[in-house]
N, C-alpha and C positions, 0 to 999 in steps of 0.2 A: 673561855677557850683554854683546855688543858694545854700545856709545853712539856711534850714528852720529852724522857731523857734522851742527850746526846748521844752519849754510848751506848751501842746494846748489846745489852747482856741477854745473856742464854737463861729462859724458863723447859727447864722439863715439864710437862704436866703426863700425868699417869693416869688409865682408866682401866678399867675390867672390860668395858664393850667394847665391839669389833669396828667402831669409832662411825662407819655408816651413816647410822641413825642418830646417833646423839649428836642432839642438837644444841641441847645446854654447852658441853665442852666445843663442838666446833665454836659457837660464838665465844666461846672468851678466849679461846686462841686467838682469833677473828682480831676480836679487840687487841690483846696483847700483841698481837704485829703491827695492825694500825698505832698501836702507840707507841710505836719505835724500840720494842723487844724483838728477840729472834726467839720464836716458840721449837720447839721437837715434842712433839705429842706422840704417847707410845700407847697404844692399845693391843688387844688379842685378835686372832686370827683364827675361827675354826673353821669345817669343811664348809658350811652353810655361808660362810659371811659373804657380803657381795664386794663388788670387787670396788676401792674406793678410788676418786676420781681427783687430779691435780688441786693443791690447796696451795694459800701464797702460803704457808708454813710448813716444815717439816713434816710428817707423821711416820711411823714406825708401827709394824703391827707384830706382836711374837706368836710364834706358830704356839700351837697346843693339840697336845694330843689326848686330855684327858675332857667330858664333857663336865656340865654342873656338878659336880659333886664335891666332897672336902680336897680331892687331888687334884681337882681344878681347881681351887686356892692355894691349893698347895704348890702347885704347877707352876700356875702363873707369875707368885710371889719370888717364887726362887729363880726363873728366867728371867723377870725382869732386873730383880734385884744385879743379877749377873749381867744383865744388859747395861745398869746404872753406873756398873765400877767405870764403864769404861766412855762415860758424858761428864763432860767438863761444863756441868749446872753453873750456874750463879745463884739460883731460886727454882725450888721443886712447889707444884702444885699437885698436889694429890685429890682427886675426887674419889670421894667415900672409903670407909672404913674399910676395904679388901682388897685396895693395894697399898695401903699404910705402913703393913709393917715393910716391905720390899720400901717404899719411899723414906720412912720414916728413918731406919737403918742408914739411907745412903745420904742423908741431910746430916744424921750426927757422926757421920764416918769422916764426912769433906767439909764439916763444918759450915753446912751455907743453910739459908732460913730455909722453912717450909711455911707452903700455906696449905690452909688444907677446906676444900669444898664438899661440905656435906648435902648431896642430892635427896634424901630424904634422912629420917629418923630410924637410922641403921636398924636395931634391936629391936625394931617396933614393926619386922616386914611381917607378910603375911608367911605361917606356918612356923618362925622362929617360937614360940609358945609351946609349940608341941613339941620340939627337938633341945631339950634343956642341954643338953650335951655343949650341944652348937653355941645355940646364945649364951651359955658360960665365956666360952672360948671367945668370943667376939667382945662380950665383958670386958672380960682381962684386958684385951688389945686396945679397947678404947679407954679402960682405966690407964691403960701404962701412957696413952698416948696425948689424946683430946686435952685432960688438963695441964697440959706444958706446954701445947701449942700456944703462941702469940699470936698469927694471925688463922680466922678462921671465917667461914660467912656458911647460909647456908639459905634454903630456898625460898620460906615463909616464916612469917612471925610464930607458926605453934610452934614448928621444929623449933627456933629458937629459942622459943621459949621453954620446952621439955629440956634442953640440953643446960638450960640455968639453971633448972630445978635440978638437974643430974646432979651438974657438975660447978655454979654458982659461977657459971661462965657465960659474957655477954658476946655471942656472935654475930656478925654483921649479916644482913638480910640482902640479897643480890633474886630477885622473882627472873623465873626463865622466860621471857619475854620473847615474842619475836621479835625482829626490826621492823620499823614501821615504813619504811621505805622499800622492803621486801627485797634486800640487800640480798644477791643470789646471781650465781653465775650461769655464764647463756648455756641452755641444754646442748648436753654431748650428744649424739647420733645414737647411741645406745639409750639415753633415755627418752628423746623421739620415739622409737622404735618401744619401749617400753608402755609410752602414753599410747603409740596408734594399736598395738594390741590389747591393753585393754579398754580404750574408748568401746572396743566393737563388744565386749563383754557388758555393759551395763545399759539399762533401756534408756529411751528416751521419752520425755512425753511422763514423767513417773515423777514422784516426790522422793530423792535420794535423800535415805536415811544412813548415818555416815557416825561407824566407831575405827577411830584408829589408836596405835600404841605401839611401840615395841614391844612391851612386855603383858603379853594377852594370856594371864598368869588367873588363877583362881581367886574369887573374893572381888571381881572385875564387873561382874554384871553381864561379862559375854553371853555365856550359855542361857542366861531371861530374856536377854536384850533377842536373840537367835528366835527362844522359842515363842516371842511376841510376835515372829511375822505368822505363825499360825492363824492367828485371829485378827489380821490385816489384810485390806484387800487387795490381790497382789497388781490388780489391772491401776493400783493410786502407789502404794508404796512399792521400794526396791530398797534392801538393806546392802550397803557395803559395808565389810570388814576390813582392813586393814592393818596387818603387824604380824609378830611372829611371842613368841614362849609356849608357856609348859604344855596350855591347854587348847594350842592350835589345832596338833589330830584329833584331838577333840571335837572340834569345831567342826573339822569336814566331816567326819564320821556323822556326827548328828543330821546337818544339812542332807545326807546319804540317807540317813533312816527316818526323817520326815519329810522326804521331797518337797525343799524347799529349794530347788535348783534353779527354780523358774522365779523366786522371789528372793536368794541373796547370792552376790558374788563375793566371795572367801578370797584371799588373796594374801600373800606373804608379806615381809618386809619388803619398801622398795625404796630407793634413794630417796634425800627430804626434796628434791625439785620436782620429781614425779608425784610424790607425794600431796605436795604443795598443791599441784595443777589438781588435782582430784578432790582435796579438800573442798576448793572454789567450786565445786559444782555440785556440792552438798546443799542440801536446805535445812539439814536440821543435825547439830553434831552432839553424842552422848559421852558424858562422862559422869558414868554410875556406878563406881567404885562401891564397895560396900561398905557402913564403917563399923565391921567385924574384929578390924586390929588398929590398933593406934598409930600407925604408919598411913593407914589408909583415912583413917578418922580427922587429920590433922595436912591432910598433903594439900598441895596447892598444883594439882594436873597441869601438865604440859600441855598436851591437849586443850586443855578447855581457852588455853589462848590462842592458838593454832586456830579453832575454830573462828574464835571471835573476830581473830586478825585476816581473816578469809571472809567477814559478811555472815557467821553461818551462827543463829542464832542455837542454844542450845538447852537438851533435857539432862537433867543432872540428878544427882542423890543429894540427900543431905549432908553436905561436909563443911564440917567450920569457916575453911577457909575459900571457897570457891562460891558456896553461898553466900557470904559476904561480898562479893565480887559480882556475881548477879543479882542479887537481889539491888546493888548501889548503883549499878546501868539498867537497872532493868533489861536483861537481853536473854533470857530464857524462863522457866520455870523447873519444878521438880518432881519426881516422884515420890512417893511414900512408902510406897516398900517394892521389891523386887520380884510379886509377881508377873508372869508374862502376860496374863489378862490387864493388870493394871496397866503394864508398861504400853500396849496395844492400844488402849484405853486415853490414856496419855497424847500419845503420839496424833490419834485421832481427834482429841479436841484441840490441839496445836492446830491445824489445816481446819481446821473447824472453823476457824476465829482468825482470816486472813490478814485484817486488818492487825490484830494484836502481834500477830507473826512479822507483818511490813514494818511496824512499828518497833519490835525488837531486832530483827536486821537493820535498822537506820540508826539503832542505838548502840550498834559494834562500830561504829565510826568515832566513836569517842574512846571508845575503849583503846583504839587505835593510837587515838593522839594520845593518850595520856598512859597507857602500858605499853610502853615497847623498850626495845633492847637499845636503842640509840641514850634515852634517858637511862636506864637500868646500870647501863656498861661502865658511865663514869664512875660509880663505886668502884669497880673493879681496878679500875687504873689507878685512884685515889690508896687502892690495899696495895698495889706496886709499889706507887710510888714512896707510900709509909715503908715498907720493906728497908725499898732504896736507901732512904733517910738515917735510918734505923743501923742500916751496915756500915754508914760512915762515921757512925758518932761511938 
C-alpha cells in the first residue's frame, strides 16, 4: 500500500486534446488526486468539442481559433504558455511533444521539474514522411528537449524502445489500461439522453460489429473496415463506428454513395461513459491500424483494451505490440491484409466458429485481472513520488 504525500503540491499536466475523450490523461489525473496531489489539467477548446462534465480535479480548456494546422501549434503553444506564467506548479506534466515547448519553457523559467508522457512515437505519425518541413521542426524540439529530461515514461515497450535507439534514453513504460473495476462516475442526464437516442439507432437481434477512436485519421482501416459491409449480410451483421478526425466526412459520404445506411451507424465522438455502454454491446471490436508508418507499426491501441475490458473479443492487424497481447490471451484473431473482401471474409468465419468466439470472450476476463489501470497507475505515483524525493535532496 502506497503512503501518499502529506502535502499537496500542485501538478499542472498539459494536453493538445479537447480533454473529452482522452482517456489516458483523465486517469492519471484520476490517479494523481487519489494519491494526495492537487492536479489542474489544461487542454484545448474548439467549436466541435463537447462539453466536459465535473471532475474531482481541476481542468482548464484554452479557446482556439485556429484548426489543425502549423497555427494551431502555434496557437495553442503561446496561449498556454501565457496561461502557465500565471500557475504556481510544483510539477508539470507534459503529454506529447506539441505542448512541450509552452511546458518545457515554463518548468526552466520557475524552476520546477517536468515529467513528460509520451502517447506515442511523435515523428513516427502517419503523413509526417511526406511533410519534411514539419518533421525537421518537431526534430529540433525533441532534440533540444527529450534528452534533458529526467523523468519521462511512455505507452509500450517499442516506443521505448525507438526512443533508446534515438536518444540512448531508458523511458519508463506506463500501458493505457483501463480500470478493472470500471471506476466511472454515475451518468448525467445528458448522457442518459445521449444512450436513449442512440439505442433506437442500432438493430437488435444483429451481430454488432464495433470500431471506435478518437482519431479516425488515414492509415486506420476505417474506409476497408466500411466497404467490407458490402459483402456482409446486413439481416446478421451491423457495423458501428464511433469517434471523430480527418477522415470522418469521409466516412459519411461513402456510407451515402453505397447505401450502406441500413447496415452501418456513423456517429461522432461521444463522452467515454456513453461510450463505455456501447462498447458492452459489441460482439466483436477492430483494431486494424495499418502498419504503413512506424507510429502505427509499434503502437499499442487504446482500443484494443477498451475492447477487451468490455468482454468484446477482437479482429486486428498485424502490429508488434497488440499481437503480442492476443496472440498470449488468446482473445481474437487477425487479418492479413486490408482488403474489404478479406476483412468480410474474416468477420464471417469469426461467427462461423461460435464456440471459438465463446471461448475468446471468456478469455478477456483475464486480460481484466491482469491489465488494468489499478495495477498500471502505481508506476505513475512511484514517478511523483521519485520527483518528490529528487526536490528535496
Amino acid at each position: 500500500m502506497y503512503q501518499y504525500p502529506l502535502q499537496k503540491k500542485l501538478i499542472v499536466v498539459t494536453v493538445i486534446s479537447d480533454l473529452v475523450t482522452d482517456y489516458r490523461v483523465h486517469r492519471v489525473c484520476q490517479t494523481l488526486h487519489d494519491g494526495g496531489y492537487r492536479v489542474l489539467l489544461a487542454g484545448s477548446r474548439r467549436k466541435s468539442s463537447l462539453a466536459i462534465k465535473e471532475r474531482d480535479y481541476q481542468t482548464h480548456r484554452i479557446k482556439l481559433i485556429f484548426g489543425r494546422t502549423v497555427l494551431f501549434y502555434a496557437e495553442f503553444n503561446i496561449r498556454l504558455f501565457c496561461w502557465l506564467l500565471f500557475q504556481k506548479a510544483d510539477i508539470y506534466l507534459g503529454n506529447d511533444l506539441d505542448v512541450m515547448p509552452a511546458t518545457r519553457l515554463a518548468s526552466w523559467l520557475f524552476n520546477k521539474p517536468l515529467v513528460y508522457d509520451s502517447h506515442e512515437y511523435f515523428l513516427g505519425m502517419a503523413g509526417m514522411d511526406r511533410k519534411p518541413l514539419r518533421r525537421r521542426f518537431w526534430k529540433a524540439i525533441e532534440k533540444m528537449i527529450l534528452p534533458r529530461l529526467k523523468y519521462a515514461y511512455t505507452v509500450c515497450d517499442s516506443v521505448r524502445n525507438l526512443y533508446r535507439r534515438d536518444y540512448n534514453k531508458k523511458l519508463l513504460v506506463v500501458r493505457n489500461l483501463p480500470y478493472r473495476d470500471n471506476y466511472r462516475q454515475e451518468l448525467t442526464a445528458e448522457e442518459k439522453a445521449w444512450i436513449a437516442g442512440i439505442d433506437q439507432q442500432i438493430p437488435v437481434n444483429k451481430k454488432i460489429l464495433l470500431l471506435q477512436g478518437a482519431g479516425l485519421n488515414a492509415q486506420r482501416g476505417a474506409e476497408e473496415l466500411l466497404c467490407s459491409m458490402l459483402f456482409l449480410d446486413g439481416d446478421r451483421f451491423h457495423l458501428l463506428i464511433i469517434g471523430g478526425g480527418e477522415i470522418y466526412s469521409r466516412l459519411e459520404m461513402m456510407v451515402k454513395e453505397n447505401n450502406l445506411q441500413e447496415k452501418i451507424t456513423l456517429l461522432p465522438k461521444i463522452p467515454f461513459a456513453v461510450l463505455d455502454h456501447f462498447t458492452r454491446q459489441a460482439h466483436l471490436g477492430f483494431s486494424i491500424d495499418k502498419p504503413s508508418v512506424i507510429n502505427h507499426r509499434y503502437s499499442l491501441p487504446n482500443k484494443l483494451f477498451e475492447y477487451l475490458h468490455a468482454g468484446v473479443p477482437v479482429l486486428a492487424s498485424r502490429l508488434v505490440e497488440q499481437e503480442r497481447i492476443i496472440n498470449h490471451y488468446q482473445v481474437g484473431t487477425f487479418i492479413e491484409n486490408h482488403h474489404p473482401e478479406h476483412i468480410a471474409a474474416s468477420i464471417t468465419a469469426i461467427f462461423d466458429n461460435q464456440d471459438q468466439w465463446a471461448q475468446w470472450k471468456e478469455n478477456t476476463r483475464k486480460v481484466k485481472d491482469e491489465l488494468n489501470w489499478e495495477n498500471e497507475s502505481k508506476i505513475i505515483i512511484e514517478i511523483f513520488k521519485q520527483v518528490e524525493r529528487d526536490s528535496v535532496t
